[in-house]
C-alpha positions in Angstrom: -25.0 -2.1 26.0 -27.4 0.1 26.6 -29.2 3.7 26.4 -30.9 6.6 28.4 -30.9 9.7 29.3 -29.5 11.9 31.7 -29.1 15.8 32.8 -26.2 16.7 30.8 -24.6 18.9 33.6 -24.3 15.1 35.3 -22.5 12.8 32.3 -20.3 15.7 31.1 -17.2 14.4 32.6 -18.0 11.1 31.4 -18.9 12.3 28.1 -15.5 14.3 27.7 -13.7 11.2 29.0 -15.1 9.1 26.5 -16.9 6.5 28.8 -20.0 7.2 27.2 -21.0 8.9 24.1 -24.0 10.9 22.7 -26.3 9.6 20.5 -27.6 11.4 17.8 -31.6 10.6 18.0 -32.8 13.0 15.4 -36.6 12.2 16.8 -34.6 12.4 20.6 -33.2 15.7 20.6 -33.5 15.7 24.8 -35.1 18.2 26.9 -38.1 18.1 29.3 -40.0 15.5 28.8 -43.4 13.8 30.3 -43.8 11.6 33.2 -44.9 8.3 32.2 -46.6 5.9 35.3 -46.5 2.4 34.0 -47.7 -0.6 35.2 -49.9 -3.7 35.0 -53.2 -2.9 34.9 -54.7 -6.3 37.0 -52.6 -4.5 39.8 -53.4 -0.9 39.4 -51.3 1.5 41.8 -52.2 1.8 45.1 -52.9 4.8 47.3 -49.3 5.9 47.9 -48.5 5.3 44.4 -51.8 7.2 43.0 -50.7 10.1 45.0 -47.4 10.2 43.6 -48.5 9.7 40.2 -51.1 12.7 40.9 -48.5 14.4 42.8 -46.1 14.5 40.0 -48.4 14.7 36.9 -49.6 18.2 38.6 -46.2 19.5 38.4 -46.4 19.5 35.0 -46.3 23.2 33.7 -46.8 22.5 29.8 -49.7 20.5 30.4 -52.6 23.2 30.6 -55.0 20.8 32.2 -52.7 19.5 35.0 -51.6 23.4 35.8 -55.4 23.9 36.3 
């Protein structure tokens, strides 16, 4: 038993088949969300992992900081 979230365009057949169902989250509604990097900080990520991080946090286009 679990949860999480997917593209819609990806579970649809599932979701019409009744192998999964759709939550109702009303503080969940789906939708773009941000990228959250976590991990331990007494082993911070290491250069290929920074880059991705910064990689992907720059990508962001509703964070007006990140889009420079």
């Amino acid at each position: 038993i679990g949860w999480g979230n997917m593209p819609e365009p990806m579970v649809r057949d599932d979701i019409e088949s009744g192998r999964l169902v759709q939550l109702d989250l009303p503080d969940c509604k789906g939708g773009p969300y941000r990228l959250q990097a976590v991990y331990r900080t007494d082993t911070p990520p290491g250069p290929a992992a920074r880059f991705l991080i910064d990689h992907f946090q720059s990508q962001d286009i509703d964070d007006p900081i990140a889009a420079g």
